[in-house]
C-alpha positions in Angstrom: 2.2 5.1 -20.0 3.8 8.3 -19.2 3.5 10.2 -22.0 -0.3 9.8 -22.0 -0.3 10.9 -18.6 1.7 13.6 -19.8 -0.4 14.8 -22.4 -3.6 14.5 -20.1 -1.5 17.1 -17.6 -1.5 19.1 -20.7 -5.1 19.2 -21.6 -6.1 19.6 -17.8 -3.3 22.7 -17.6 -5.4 24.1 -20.6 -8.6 23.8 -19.2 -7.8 25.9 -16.3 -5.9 28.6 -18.3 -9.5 30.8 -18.0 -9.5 30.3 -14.9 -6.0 31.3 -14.0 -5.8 34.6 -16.2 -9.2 36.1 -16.2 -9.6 36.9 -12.3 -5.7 38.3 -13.3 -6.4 40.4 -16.1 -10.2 41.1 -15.1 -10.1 42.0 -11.5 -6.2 41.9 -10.7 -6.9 39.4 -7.8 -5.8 34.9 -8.0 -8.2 32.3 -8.1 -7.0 30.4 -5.3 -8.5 27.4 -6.2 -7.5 27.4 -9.9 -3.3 27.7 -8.7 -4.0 25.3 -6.2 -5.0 22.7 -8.9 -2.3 24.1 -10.9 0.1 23.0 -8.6 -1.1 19.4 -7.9 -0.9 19.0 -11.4 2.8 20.3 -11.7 3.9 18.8 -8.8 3.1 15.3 -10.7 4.3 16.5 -13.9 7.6 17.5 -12.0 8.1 14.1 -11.5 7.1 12.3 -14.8 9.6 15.0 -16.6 12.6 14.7 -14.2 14.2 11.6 -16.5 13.1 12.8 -19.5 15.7 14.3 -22.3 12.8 16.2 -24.3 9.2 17.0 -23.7 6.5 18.6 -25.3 6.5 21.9 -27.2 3.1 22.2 -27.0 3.4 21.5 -23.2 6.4 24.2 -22.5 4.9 26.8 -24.8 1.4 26.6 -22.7 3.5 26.6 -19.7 5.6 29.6 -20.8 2.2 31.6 -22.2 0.8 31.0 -18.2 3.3 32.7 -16.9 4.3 35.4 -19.0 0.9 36.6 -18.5 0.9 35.9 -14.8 4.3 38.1 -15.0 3.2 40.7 -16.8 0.6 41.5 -14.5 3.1 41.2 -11.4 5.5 43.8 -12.8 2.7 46.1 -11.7 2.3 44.9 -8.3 3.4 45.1 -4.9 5.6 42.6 -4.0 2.9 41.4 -0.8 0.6 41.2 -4.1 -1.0 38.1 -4.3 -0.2 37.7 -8.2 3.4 38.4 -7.5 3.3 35.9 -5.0 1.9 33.6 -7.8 4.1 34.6 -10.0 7.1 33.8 -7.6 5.7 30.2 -7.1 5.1 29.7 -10.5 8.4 30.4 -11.7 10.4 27.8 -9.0 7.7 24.9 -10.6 8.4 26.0 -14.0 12.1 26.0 -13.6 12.4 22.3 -12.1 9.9 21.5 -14.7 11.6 22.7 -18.2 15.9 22.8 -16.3 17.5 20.5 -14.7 20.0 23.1 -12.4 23.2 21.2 -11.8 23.0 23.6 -8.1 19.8 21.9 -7.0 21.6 18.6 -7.3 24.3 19.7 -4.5 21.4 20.7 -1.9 
């Protein structure tokens, strides 16, 4: 069912929220490897959420806590900055993710 697979997305997401935001907050540089399955998993989230009218709080607010502190970080970087990058990436996932943008529908 979807909504398991959902909810599994979830828990994985939360798994690698150490290994997102330490390296960040730590040693101000991105664990590749931890955005990269990040992304896999949001890519297929993307895609379970697209028809749905409501989805988790629990998912949108561990969503939202990623990158506000990914984005807090990137306000005091350079723009070439790796986390800015992030940030940046993070941001166009999270906004096909929680909005459906009636301007992406004319592209």
């Amino acid at each position: 069912m979807i909504n398991d697979r959902i909810i599994e997305i979830e828990e994985e997401i939360n798994k690698l929220t150490v290994e997102l935001l330490v390296p960040i907050r730590t040693s101000k540089t991105v664990n590749k490897e931890a955005f990269d399955k990040l992304y896999v998993l949001l890519d297929e989230l993307k895609e379970l959420v697209k028809e749905e009218i409501l989805i988790r709080r629990k998912l949108a607010g561990l969503l939202f806590f990623i990158y506000t502190s990914i984005s807090a970080e990137a306000e005091h970087a350079h723009y070439s900055n790796p986390i800015f990058i992030e940030t940046g990436k993070l941001e166009g996932y999270l906004s096909k993710i929680l909005w459906d943008s009636p301007f992406g529908k004319c592209v």
